[in-house]
Backbone as XML, in Angstrom:
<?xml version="1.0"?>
<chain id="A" units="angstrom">
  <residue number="1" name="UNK">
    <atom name="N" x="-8.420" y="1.736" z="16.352"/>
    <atom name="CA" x="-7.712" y="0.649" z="15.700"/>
    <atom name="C" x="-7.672" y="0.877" z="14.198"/>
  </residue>
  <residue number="2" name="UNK">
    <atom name="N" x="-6.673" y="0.687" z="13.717"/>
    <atom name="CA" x="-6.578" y="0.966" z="12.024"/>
    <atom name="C" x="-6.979" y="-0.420" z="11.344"/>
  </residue>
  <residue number="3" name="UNK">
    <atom name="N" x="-7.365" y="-0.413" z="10.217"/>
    <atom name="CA" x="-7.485" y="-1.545" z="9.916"/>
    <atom name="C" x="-6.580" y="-2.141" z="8.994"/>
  </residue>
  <residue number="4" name="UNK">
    <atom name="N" x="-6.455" y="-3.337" z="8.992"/>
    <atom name="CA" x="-5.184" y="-4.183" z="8.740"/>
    <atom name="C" x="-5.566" y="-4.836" z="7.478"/>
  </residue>
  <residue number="5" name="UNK">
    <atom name="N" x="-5.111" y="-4.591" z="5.934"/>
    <atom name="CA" x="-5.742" y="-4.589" z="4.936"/>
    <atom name="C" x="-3.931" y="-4.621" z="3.940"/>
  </residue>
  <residue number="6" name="UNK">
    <atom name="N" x="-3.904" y="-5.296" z="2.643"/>
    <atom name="CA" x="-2.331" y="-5.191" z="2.049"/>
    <atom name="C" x="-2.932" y="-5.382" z="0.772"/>
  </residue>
  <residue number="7" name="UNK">
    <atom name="N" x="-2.362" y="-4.772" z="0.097"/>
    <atom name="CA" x="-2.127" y="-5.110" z="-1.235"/>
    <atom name="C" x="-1.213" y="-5.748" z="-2.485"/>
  </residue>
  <residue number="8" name="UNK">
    <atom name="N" x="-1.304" y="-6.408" z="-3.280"/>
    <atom name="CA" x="0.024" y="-6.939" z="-3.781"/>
    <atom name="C" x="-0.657" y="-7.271" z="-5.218"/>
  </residue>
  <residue number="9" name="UNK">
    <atom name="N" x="0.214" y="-7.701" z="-6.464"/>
    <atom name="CA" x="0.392" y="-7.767" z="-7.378"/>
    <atom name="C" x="-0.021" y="-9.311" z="-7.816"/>
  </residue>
  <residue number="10" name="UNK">
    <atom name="N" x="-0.889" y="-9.859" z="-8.534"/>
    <atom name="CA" x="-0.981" y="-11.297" z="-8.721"/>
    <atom name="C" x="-0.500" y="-11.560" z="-10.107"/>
  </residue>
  <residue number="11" name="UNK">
    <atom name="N" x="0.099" y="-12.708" z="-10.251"/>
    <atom name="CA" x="0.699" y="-13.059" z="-11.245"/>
    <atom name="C" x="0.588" y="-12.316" z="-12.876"/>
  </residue>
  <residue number="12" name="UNK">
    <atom name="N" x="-0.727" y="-11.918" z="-12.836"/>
    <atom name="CA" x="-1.362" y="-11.025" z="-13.978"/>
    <atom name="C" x="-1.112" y="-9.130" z="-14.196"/>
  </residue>
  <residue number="13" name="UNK">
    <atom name="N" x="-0.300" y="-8.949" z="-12.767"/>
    <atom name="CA" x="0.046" y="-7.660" z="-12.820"/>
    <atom name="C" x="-1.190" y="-7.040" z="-12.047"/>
  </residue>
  <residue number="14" name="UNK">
    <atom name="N" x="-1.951" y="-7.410" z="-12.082"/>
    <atom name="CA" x="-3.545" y="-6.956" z="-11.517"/>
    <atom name="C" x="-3.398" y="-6.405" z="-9.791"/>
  </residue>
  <residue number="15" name="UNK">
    <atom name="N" x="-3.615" y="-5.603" z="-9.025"/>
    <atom name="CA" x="-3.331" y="-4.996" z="-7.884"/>
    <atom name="C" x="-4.676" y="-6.235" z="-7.556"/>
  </residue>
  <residue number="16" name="UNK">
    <atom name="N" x="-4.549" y="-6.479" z="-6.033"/>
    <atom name="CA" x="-5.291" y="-7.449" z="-5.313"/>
    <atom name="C" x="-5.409" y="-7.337" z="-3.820"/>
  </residue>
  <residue number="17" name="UNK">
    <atom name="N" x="-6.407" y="-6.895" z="-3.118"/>
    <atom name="CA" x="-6.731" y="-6.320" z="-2.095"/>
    <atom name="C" x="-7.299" y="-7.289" z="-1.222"/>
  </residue>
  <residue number="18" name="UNK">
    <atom name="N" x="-6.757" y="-7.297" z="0.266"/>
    <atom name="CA" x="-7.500" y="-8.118" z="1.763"/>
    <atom name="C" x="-6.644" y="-8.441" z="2.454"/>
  </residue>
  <residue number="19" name="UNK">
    <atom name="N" x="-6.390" y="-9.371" z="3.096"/>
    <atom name="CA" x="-5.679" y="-9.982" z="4.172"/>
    <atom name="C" x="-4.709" y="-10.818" z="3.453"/>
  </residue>
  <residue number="20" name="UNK">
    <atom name="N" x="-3.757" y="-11.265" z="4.232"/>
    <atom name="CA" x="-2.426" y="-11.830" z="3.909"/>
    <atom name="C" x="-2.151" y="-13.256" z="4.860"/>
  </residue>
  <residue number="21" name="UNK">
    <atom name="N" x="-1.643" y="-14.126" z="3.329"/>
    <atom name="CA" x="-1.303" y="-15.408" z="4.389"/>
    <atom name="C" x="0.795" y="-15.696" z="4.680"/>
  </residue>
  <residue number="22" name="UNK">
    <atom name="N" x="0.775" y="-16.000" z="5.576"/>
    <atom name="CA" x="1.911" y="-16.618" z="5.893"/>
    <atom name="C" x="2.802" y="-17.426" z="4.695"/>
  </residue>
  <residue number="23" name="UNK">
    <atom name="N" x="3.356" y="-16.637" z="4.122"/>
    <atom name="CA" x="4.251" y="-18.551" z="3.102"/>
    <atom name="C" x="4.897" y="-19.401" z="4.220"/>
  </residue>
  <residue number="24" name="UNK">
    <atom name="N" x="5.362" y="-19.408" z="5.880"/>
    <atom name="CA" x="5.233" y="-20.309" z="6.334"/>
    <atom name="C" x="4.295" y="-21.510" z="6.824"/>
  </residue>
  <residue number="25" name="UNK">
    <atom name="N" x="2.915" y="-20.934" z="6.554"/>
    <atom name="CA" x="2.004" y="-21.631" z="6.495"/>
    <atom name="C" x="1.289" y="-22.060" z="5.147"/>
  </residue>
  <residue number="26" name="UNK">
    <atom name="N" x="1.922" y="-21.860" z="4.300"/>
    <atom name="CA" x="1.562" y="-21.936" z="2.746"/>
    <atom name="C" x="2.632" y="-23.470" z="2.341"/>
  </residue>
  <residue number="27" name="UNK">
    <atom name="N" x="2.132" y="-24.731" z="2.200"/>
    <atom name="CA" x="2.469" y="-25.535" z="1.614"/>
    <atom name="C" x="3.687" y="-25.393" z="0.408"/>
  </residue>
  <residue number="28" name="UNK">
    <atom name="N" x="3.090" y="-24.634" z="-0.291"/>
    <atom name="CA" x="4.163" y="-24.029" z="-1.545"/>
    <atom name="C" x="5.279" y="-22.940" z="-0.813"/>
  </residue>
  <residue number="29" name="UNK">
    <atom name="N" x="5.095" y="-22.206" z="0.158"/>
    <atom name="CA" x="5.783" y="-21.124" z="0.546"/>
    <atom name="C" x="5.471" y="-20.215" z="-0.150"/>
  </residue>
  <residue number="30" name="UNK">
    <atom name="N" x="4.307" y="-20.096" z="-0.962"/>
    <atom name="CA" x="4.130" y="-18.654" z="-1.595"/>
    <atom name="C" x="2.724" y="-17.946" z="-0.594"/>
  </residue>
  <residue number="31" name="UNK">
    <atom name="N" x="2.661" y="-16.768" z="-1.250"/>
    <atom name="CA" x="2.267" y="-15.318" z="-0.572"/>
    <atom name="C" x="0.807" y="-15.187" z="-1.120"/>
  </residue>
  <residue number="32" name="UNK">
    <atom name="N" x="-0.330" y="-15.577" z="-0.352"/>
    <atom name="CA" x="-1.553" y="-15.183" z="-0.721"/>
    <atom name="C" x="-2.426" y="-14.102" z="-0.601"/>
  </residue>
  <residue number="33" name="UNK">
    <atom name="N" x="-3.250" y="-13.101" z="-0.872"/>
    <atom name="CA" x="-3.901" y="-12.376" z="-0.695"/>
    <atom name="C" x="-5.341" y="-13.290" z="-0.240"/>
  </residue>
  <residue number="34" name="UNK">
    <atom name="N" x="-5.718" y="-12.686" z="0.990"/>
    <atom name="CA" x="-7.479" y="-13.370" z="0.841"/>
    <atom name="C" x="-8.134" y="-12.290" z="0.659"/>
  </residue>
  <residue number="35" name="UNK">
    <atom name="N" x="-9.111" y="-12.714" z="-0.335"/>
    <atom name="CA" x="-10.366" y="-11.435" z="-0.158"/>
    <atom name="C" x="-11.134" y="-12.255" z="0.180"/>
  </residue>
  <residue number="36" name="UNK">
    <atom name="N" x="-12.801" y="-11.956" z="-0.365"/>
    <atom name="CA" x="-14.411" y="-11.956" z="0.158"/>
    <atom name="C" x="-14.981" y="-12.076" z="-1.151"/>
  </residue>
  <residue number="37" name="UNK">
    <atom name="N" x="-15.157" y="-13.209" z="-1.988"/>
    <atom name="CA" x="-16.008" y="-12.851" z="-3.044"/>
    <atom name="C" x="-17.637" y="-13.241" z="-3.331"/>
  </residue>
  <residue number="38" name="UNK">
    <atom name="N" x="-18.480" y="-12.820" z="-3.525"/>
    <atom name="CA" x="-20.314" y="-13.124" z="-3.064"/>
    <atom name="C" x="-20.736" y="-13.727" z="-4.551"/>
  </residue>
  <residue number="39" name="UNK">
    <atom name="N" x="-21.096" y="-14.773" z="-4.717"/>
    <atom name="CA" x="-21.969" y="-15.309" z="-5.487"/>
    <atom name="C" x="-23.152" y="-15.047" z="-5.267"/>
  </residue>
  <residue number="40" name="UNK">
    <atom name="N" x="-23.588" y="-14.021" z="-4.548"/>
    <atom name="CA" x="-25.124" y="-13.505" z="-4.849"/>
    <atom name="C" x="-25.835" y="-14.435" z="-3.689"/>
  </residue>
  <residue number="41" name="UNK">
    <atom name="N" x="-25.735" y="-15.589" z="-3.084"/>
    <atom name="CA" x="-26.305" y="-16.625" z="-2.028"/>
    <atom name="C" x="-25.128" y="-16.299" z="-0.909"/>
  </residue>
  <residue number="42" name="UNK">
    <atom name="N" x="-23.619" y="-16.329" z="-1.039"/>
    <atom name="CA" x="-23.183" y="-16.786" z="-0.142"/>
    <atom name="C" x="-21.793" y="-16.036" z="-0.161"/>
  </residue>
  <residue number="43" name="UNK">
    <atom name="N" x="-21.030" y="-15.584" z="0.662"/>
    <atom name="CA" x="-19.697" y="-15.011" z="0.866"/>
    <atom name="C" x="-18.407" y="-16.429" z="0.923"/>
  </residue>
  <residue number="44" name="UNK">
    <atom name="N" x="-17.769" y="-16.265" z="-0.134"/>
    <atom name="CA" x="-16.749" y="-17.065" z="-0.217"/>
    <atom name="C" x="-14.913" y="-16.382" z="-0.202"/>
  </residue>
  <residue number="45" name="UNK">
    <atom name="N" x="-14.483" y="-17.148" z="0.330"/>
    <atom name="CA" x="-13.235" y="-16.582" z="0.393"/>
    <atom name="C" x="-12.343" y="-17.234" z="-0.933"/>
  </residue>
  <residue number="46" name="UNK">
    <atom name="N" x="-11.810" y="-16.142" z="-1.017"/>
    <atom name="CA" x="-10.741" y="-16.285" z="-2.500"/>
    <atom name="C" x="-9.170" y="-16.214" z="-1.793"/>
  </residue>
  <residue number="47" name="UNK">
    <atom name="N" x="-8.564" y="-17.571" z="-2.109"/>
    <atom name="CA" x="-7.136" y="-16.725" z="-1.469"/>
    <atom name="C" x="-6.255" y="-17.214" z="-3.537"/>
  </residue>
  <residue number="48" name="UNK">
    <atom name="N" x="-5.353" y="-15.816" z="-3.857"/>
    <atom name="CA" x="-4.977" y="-14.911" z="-4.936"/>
    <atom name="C" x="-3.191" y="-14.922" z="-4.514"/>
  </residue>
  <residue number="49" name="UNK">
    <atom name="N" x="-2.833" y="-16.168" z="-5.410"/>
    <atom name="CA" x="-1.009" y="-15.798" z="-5.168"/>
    <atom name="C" x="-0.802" y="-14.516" z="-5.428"/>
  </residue>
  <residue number="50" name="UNK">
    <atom name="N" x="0.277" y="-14.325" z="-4.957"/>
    <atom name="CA" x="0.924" y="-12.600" z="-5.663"/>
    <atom name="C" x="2.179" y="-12.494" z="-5.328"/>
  </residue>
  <residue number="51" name="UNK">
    <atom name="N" x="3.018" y="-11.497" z="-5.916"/>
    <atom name="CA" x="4.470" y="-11.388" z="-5.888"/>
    <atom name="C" x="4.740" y="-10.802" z="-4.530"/>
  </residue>
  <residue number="52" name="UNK">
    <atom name="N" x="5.121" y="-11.693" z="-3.874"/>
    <atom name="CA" x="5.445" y="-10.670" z="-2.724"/>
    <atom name="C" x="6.606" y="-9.636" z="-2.794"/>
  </residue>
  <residue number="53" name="UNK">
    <atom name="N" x="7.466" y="-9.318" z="-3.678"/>
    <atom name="CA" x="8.069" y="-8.025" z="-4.087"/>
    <atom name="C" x="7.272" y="-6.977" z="-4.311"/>
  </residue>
  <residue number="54" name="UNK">
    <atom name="N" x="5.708" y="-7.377" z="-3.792"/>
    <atom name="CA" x="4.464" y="-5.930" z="-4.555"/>
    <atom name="C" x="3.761" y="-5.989" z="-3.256"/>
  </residue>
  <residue number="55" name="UNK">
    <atom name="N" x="4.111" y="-6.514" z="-2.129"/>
    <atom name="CA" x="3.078" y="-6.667" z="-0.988"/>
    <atom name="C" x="3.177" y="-4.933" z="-0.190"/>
  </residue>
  <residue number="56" name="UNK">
    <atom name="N" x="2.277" y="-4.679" z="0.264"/>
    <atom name="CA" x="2.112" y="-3.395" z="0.451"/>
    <atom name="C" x="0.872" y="-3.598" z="1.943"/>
  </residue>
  <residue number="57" name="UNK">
    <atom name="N" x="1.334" y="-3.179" z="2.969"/>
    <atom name="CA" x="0.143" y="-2.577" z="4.238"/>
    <atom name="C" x="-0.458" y="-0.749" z="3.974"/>
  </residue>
  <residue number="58" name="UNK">
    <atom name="N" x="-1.528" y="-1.121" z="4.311"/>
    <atom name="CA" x="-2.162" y="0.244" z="4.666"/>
    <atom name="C" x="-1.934" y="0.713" z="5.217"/>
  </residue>
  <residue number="59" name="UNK">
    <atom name="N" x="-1.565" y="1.851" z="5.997"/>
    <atom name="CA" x="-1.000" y="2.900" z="6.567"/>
    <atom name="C" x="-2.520" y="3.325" z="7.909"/>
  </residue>
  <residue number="60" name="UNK">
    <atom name="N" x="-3.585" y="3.108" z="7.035"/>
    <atom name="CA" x="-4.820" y="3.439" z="8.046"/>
    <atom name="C" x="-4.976" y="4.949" z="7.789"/>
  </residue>
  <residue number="61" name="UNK">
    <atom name="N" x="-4.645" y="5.183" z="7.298"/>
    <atom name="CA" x="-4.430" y="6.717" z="6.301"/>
    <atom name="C" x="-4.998" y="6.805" z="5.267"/>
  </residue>
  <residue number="62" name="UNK">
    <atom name="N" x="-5.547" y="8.074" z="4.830"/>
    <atom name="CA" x="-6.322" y="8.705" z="3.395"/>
    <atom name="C" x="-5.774" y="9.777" z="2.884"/>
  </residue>
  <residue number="63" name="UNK">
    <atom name="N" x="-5.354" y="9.687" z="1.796"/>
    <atom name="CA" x="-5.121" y="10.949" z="1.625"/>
    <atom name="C" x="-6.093" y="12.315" z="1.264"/>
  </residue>
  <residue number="64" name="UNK">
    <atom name="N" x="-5.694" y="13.473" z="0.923"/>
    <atom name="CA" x="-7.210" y="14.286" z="0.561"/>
    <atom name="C" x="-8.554" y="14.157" z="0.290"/>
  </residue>
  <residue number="65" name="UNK">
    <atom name="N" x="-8.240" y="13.095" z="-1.041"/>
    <atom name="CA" x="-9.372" y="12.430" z="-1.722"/>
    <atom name="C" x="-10.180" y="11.405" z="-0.984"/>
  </residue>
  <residue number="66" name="UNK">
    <atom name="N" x="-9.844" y="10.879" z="0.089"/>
    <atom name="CA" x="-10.562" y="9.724" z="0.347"/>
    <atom name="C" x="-9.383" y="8.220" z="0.115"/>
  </residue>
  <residue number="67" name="UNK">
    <atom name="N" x="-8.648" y="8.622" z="-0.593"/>
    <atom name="CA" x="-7.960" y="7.305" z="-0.852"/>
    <atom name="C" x="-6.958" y="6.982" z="-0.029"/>
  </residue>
  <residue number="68" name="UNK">
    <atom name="N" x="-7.203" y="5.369" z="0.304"/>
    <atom name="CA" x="-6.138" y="4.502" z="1.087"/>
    <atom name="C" x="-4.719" y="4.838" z="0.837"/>
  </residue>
  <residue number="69" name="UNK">
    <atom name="N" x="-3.726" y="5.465" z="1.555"/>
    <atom name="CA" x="-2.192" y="5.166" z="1.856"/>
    <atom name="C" x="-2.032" y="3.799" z="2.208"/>
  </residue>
  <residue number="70" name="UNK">
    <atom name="N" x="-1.004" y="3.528" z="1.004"/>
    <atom name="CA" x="-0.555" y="1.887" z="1.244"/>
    <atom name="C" x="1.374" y="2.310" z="1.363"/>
  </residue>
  <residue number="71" name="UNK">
    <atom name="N" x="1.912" y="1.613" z="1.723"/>
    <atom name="CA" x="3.584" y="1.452" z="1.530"/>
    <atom name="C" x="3.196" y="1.457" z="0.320"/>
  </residue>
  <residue number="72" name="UNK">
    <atom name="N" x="4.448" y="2.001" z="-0.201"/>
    <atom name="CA" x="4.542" y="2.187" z="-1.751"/>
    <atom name="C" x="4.028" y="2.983" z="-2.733"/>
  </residue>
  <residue number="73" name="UNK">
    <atom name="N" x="3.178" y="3.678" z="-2.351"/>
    <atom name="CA" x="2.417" y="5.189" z="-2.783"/>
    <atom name="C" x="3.153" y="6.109" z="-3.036"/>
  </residue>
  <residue number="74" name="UNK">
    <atom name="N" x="3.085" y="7.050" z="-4.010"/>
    <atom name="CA" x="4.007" y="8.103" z="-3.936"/>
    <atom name="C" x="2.829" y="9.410" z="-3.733"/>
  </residue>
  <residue number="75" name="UNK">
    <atom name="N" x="3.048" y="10.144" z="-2.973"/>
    <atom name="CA" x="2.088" y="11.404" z="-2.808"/>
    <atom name="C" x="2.785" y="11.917" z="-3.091"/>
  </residue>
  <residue number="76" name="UNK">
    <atom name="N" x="2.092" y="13.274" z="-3.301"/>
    <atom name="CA" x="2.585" y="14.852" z="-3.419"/>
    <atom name="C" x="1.971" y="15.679" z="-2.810"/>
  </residue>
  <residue number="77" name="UNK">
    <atom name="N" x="2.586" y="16.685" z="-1.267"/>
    <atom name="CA" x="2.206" y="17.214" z="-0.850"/>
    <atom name="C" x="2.831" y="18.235" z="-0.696"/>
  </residue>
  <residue number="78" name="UNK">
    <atom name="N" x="2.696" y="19.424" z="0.277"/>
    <atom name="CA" x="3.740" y="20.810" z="0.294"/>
    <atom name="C" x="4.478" y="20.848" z="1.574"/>
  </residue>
  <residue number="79" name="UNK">
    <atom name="N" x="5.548" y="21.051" z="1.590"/>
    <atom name="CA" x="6.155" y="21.008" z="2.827"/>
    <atom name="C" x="5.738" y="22.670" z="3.599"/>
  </residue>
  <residue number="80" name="UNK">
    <atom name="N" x="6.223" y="22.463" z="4.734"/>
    <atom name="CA" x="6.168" y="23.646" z="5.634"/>
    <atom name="C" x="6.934" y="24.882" z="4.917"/>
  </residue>
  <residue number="81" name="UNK">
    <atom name="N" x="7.627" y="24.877" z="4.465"/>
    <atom name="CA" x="8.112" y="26.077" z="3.229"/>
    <atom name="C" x="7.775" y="26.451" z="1.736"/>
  </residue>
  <residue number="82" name="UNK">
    <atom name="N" x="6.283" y="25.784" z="1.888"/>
    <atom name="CA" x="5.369" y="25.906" z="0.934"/>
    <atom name="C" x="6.037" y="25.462" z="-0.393"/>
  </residue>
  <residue number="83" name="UNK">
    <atom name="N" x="7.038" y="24.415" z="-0.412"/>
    <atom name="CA" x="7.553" y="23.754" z="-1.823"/>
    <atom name="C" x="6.579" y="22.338" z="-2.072"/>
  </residue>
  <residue number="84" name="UNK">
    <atom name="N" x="5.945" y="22.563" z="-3.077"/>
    <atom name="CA" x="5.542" y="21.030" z="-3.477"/>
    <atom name="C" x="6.681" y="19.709" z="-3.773"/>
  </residue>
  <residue number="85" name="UNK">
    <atom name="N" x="6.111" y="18.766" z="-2.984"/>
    <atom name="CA" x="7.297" y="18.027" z="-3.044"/>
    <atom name="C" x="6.487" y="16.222" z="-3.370"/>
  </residue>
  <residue number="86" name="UNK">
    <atom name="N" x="7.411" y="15.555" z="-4.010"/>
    <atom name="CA" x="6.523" y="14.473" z="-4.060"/>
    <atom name="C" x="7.821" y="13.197" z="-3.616"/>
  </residue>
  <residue number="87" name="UNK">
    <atom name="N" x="6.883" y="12.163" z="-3.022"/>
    <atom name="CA" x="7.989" y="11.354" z="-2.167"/>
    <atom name="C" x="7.510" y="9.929" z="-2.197"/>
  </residue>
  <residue number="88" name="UNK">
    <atom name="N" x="8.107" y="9.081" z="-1.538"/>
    <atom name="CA" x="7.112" y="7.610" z="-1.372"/>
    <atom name="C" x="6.837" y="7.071" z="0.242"/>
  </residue>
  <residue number="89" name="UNK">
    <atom name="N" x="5.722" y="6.328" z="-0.101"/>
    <atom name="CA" x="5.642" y="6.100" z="1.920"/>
    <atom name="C" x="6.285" y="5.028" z="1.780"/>
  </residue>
  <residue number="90" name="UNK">
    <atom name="N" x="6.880" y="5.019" z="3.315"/>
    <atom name="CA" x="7.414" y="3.793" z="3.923"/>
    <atom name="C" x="6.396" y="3.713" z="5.251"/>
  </residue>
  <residue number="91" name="UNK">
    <atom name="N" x="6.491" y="2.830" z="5.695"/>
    <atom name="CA" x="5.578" y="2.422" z="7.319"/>
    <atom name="C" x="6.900" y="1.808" z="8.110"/>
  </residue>
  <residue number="92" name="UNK">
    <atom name="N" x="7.017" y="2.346" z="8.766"/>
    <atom name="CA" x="8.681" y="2.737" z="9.770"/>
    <atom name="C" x="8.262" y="2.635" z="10.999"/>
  </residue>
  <residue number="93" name="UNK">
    <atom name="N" x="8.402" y="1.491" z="11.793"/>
    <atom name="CA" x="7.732" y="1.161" z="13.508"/>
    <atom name="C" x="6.894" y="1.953" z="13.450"/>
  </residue>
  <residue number="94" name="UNK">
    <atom name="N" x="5.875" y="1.733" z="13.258"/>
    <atom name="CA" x="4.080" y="1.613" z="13.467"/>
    <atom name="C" x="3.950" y="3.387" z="12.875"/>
  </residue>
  <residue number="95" name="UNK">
    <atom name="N" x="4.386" y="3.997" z="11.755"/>
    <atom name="CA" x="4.234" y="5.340" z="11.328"/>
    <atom name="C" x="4.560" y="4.936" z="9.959"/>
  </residue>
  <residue number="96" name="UNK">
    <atom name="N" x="3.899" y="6.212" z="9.392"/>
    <atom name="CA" x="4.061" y="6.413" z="7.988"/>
    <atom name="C" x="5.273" y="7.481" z="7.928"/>
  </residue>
  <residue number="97" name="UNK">
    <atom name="N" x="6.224" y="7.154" z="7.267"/>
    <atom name="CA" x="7.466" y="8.046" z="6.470"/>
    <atom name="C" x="7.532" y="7.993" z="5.307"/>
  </residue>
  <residue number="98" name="UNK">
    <atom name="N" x="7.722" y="9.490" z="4.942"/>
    <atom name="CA" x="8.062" y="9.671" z="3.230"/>
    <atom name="C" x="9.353" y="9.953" z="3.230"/>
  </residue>
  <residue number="99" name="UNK">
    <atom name="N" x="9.660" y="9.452" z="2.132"/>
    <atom name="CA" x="10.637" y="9.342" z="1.691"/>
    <atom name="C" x="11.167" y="9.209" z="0.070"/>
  </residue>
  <residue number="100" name="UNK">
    <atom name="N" x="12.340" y="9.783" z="-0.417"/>
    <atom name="CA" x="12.897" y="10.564" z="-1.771"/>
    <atom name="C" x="13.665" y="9.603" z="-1.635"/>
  </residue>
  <residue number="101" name="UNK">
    <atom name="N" x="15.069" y="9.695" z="-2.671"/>
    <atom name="CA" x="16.243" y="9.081" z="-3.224"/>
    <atom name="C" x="17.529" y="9.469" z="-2.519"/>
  </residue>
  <residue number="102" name="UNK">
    <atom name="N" x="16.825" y="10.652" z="-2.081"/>
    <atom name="CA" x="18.128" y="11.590" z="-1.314"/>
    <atom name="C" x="18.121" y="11.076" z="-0.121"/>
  </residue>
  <residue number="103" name="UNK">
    <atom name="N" x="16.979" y="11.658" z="0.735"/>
    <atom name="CA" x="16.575" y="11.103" z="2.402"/>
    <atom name="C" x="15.454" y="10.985" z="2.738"/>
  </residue>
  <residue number="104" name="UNK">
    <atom name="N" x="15.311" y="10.479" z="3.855"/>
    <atom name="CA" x="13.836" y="10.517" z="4.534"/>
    <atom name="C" x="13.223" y="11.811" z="5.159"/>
  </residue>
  <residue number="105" name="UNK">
    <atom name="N" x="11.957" y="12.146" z="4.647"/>
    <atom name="CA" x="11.645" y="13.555" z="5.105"/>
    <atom name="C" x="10.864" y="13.032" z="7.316"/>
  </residue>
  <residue number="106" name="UNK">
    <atom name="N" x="10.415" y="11.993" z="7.174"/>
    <atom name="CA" x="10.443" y="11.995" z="8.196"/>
    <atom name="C" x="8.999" y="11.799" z="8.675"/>
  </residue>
  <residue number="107" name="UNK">
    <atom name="N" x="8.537" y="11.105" z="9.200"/>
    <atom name="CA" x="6.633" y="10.990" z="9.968"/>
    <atom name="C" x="6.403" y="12.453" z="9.691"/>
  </residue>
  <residue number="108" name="UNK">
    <atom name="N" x="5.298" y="11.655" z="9.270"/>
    <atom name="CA" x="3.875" y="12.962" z="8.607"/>
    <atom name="C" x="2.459" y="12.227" z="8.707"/>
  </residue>
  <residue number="109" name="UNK">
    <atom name="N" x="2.144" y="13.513" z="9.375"/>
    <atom name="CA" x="0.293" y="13.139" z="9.432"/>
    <atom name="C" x="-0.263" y="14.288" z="9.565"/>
  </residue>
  <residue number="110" name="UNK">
    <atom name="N" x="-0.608" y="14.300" z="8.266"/>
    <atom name="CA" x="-1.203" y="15.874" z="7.912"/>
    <atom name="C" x="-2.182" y="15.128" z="6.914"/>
  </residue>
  <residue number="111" name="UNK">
    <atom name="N" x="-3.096" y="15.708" z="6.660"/>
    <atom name="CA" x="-4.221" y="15.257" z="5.880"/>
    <atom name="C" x="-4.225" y="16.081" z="4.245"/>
  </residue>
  <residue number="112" name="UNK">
    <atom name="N" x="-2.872" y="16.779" z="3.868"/>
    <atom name="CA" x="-3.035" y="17.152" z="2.808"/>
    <atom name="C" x="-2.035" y="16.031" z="1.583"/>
  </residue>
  <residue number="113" name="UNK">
    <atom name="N" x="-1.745" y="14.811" z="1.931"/>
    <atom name="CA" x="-1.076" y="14.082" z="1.261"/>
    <atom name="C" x="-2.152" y="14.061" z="-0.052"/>
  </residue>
  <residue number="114" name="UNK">
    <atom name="N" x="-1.644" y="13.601" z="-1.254"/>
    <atom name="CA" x="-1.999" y="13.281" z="-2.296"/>
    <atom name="C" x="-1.484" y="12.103" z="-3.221"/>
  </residue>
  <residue number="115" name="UNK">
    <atom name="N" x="-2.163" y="10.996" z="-3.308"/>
    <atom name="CA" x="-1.708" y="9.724" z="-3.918"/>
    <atom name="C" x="-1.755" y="10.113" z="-5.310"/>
  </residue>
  <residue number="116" name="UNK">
    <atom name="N" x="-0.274" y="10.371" z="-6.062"/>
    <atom name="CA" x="-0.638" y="9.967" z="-7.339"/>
    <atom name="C" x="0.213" y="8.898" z="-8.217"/>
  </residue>
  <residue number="117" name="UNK">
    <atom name="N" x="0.290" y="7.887" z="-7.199"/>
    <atom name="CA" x="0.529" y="6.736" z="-8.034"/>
    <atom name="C" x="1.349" y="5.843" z="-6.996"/>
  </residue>
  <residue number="118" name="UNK">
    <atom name="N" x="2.079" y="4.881" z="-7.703"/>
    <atom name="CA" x="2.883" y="3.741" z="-6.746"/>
    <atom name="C" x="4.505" y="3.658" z="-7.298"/>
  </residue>
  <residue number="119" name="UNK">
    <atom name="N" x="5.116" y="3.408" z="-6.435"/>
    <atom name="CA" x="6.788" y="2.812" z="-6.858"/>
    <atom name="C" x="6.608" y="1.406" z="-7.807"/>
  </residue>
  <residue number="120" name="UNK">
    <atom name="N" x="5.822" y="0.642" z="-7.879"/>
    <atom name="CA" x="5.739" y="-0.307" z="-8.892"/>
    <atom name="C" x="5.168" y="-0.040" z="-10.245"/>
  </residue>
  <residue number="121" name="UNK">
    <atom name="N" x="4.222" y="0.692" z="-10.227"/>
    <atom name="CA" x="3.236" y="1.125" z="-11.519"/>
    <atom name="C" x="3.747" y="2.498" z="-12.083"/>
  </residue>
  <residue number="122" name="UNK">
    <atom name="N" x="4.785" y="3.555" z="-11.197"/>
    <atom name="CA" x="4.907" y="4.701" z="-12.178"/>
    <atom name="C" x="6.421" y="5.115" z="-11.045"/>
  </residue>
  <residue number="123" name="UNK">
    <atom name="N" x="7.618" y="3.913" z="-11.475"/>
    <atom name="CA" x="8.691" y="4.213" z="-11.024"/>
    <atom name="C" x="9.354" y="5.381" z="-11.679"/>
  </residue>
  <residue number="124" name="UNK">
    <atom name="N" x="8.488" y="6.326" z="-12.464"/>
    <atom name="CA" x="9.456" y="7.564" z="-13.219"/>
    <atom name="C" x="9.048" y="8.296" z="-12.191"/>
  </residue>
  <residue number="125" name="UNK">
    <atom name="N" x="8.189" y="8.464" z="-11.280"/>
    <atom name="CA" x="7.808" y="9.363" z="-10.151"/>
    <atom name="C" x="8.858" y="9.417" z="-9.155"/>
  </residue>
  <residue number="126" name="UNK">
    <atom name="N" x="9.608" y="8.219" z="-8.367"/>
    <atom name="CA" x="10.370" y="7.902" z="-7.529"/>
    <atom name="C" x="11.443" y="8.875" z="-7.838"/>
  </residue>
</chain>
C-alpha cells in the first residue's frame, strides 16, 4: 500500500505536508491540509488552509536520494538513449508520468529519477 500523503502551499507560500480535507465538507469550501503537531504532552491535529492550485499527491515514490515524488516535481533523469532529460510528474490513473511542454514521455519506474525542484517554486525548469 503506498501511502496517501499531499502537499500544498498555505497562504504564506510555505509548502505544508499530511492529509487533505474535502472543501465539500469545509463550511467555507476551502482546502485544508491536516498534519500532527506535539506539544511535548500530547499529539494535536493542525488543519492549514492552502491554495488548492498547489495541492500535490505523493506518488509513493523516491527518488535516488531518498526524497518523496509528489505531482508537480520536476526530476532529471536519463532516458534509455543515455540523454539527460528533465520533465515534470503527473499521477495519470494510479501511475506516475513525466512529462515536458512538447509530450508525455510516458510511466516510469525506475529508481534513477532525481527531484530538483517543483512547477510552482522553479517554473524556469518546466
Amino acid at each position: 500500500m503506498r501511502e496517501i500523503l499531499f502537499r500544498a502551499k498555505d497562504p504564506n507560500g510555505n509548502w505544508v505536508y499530511g492529509g487533505i480535507t474535502s472543501p465539500m465538507h469545509e463550511k467555507d469550501g476551502k482546502i485544508r491540509i491536516v498534519t500532527i503537531a506535539s506539544n511535548g504532552d500530547e499529539d494535536i491535529s493542525c488543519f492549514i488552509e492552502v491554495d488548492e492550485d498547489t495541492v500535490c499527491q505523493f506518488t509513493g515514490l523516491t527518488d535516488k536520494n531518498g526524497n518523496k515524488i509528489f505531482e508537480g516535481d520536476i526530476v532529471q533523469w536519463t532516458d534509455s538513449d543515455g540523454n539527460n532529460r528533465i520533465d515534470f510528474v503527473k499521477w495519470v490513473h494510479g501511475g506516475l508520468v513525466l512529462c515536458n511542454a512538447q509530450y508525455t514521455v510516458g510511466s516510469y519506474l525506475n529508481n534513477d529519477l532525481l527531484v530538483i525542484g517543483n512547477v510552482f517554486d522553479n517554473t524556469e525548469l518546466k
